[in-house]
C-alpha positions as CSV (number, residue, x, y, z in Angstrom):
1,X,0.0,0.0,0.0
2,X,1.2,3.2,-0.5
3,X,0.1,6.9,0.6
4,X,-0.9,9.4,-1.6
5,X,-2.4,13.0,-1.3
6,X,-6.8,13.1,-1.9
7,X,-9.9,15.0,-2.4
8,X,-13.1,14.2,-0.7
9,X,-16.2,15.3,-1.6
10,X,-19.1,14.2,0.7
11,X,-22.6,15.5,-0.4
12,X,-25.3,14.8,2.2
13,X,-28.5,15.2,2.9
14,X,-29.2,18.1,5.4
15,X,-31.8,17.4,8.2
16,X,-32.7,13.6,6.6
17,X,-34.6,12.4,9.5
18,X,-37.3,15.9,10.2
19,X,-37.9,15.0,6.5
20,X,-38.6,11.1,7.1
21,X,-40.5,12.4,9.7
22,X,-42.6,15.4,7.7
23,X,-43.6,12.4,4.7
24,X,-45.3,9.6,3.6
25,X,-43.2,6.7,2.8
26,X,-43.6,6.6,-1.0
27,X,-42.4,10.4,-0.9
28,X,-39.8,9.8,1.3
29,X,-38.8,7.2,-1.0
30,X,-39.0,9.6,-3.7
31,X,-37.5,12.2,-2.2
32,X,-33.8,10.2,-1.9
33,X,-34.4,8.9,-5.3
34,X,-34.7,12.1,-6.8
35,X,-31.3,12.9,-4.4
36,X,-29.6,10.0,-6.1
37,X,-30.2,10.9,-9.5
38,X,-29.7,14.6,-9.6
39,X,-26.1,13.0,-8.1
40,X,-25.6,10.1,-10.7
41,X,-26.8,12.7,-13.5
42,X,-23.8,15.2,-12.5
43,X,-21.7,12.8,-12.2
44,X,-22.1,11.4,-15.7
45,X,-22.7,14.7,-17.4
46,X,-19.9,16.4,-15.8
47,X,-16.8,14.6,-14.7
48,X,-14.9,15.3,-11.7
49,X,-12.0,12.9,-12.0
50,X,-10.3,10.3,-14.2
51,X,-10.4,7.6,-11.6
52,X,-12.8,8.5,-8.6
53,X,-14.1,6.2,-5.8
54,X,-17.4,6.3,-4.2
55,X,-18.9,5.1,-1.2
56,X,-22.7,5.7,-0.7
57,X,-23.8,6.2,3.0
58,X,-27.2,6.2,2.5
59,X,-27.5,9.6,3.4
60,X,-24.6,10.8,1.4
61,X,-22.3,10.2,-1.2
62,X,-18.9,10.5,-0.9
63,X,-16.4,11.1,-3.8
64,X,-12.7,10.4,-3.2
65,X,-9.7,11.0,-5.7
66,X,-5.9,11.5,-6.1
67,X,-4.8,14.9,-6.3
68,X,-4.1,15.2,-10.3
69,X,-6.4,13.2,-10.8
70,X,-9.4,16.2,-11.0
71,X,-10.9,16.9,-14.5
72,X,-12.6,19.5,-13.0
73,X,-12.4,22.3,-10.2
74,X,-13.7,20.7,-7.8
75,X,-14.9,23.8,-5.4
76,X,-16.7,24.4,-9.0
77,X,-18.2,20.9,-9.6
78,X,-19.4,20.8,-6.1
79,X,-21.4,24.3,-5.8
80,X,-22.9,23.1,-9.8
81,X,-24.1,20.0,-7.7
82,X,-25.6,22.0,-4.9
83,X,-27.0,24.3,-7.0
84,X,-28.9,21.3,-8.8
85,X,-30.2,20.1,-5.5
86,X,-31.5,23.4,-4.2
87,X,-33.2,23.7,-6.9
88,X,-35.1,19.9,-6.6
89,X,-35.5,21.2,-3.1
90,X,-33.1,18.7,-1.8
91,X,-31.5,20.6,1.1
92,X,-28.0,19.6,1.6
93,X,-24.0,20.1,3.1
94,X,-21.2,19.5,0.5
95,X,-17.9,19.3,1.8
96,X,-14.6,19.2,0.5
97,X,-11.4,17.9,2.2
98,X,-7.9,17.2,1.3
99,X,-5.5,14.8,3.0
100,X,-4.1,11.8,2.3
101,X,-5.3,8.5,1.7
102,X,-3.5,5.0,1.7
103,X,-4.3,3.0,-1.7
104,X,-3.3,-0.9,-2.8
105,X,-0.9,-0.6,-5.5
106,X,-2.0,-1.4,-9.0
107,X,0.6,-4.5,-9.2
108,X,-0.9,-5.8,-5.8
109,X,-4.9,-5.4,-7.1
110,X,-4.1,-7.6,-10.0
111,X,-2.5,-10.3,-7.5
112,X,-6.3,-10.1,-5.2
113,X,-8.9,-12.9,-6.1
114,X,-11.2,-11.0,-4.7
115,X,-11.9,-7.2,-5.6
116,X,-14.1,-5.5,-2.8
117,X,-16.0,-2.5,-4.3
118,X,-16.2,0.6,-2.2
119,X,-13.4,-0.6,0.1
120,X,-11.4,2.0,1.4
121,X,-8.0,2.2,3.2
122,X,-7.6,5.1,6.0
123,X,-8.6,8.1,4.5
124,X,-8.2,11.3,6.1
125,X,-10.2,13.4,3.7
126,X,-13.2,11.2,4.7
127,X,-12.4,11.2,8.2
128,X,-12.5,15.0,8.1
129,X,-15.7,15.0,5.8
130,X,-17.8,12.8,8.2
131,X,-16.8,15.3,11.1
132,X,-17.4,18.7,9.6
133,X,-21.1,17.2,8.2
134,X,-21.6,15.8,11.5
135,X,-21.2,20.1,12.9
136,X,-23.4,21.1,10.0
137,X,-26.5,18.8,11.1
138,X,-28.7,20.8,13.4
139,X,-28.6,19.9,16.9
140,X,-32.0,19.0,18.3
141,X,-31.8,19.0,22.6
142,X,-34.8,20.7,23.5
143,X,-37.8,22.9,22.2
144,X,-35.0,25.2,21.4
145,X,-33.8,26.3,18.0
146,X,-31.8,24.0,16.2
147,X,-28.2,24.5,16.2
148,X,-25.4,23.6,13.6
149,X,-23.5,25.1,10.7
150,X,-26.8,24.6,8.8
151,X,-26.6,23.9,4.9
152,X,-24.1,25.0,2.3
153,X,-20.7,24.0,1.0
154,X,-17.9,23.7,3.1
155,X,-14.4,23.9,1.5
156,X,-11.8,22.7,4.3
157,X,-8.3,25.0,4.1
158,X,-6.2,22.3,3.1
159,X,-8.4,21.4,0.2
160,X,-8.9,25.4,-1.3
161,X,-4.5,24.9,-0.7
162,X,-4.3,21.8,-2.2
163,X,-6.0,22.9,-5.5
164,X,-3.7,25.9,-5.7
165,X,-6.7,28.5,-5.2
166,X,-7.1,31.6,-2.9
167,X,-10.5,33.1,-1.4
168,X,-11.2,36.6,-2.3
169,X,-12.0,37.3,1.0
170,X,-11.9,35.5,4.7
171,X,-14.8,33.8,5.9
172,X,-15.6,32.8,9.0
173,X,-13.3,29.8,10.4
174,X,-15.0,27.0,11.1
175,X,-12.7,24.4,13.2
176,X,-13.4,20.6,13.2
177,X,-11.0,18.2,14.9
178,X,-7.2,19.5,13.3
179,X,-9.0,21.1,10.2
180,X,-10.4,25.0,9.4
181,X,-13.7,24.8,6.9
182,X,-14.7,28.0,5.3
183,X,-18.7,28.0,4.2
184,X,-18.5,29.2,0.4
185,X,-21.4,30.8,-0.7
186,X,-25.6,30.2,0.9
């Protein structure tokens, strides 16, 4: 195995369970259908990486791929996809990290008789993911107002390093275990 430097890109629902809760079960059902697709569909139309990995959570997707290996900007690619599901009324938190990742190397896959799909070494971009949607999720203790980063699209400040970009201006920091997250746009 050998380590190598990633992107991770989780896109999750925001808020999935006062939604189960709101609906029926057929459009419920419908509702993370629809979520899939406007996913799949972005994913096919516009591609994000030459060799990409992807783990669904059931309430998220997660993206994962070597740095070099983007087609597109990523911070790009990922407000396009929010932007999709805003508009199906999907609420939902986007994140993107950068750390590394331990892969098999390609001479060692060959050698496996059995190829698990979806399995994933230590990875610290989805580590980092989990965690800063986990502080975006409102917080539900009391009668009170929810609490949480809410929705949007969180860049972490490795990641915006990482792809060699530069924010025009500073946002608030956001810290999450040994990480800063910027929210990038509403």
């Amino acid at each position: 195995m050998i380590d190598e430097n990633a992107f991770g890109l989780l896109v999750a629902h925001y808020d999935l369970e006062a939604i189960e809760y709101d609906l029926e079960p057929g459009p419920f059902l419908e509702h993370l259908a629809r979520f899939s697709l406007l996913v799949e569909e972005k994913l096919k139309v516009d591609v994000l990486a030459s060799s990409l990995r992807q783990l669904e959570l059931g309430h998220a997707s997660y993206f994962e791929f070597a740095d070099g290996d983007q087609v597109a900007n990523p911070i790009v690619w990922a407000r396009e996809l929010r932007a999709k599901l805003i508009e199906a009324d999907i609420p939902n938190i986007c994140v993107l990290t950068a750390g590394g990742r331990w892969v098999t190397e390609a001479k060692d896959v060959a050698q496996q008789a059995v190829c698990i799909k979806n399995a994933f070494g230590p990875s610290e971009p989805l580590r980092k993911a989990l965690a800063a949607e986990a502080h975006a999720q409102p917080t539900h203790f009391d009668d009170s107002e929810p609490s949480g980063w809410g929705p949007g699209l969180y860049i972490e400040k490795e990641a915006i390093e990482q792809a060699h970009k530069s924010l025009k201006n500073a946002p608030t920091a956001l810290p999450v275990l040994s990480s800063v997250f910027y929210r990038i746009g509403g």
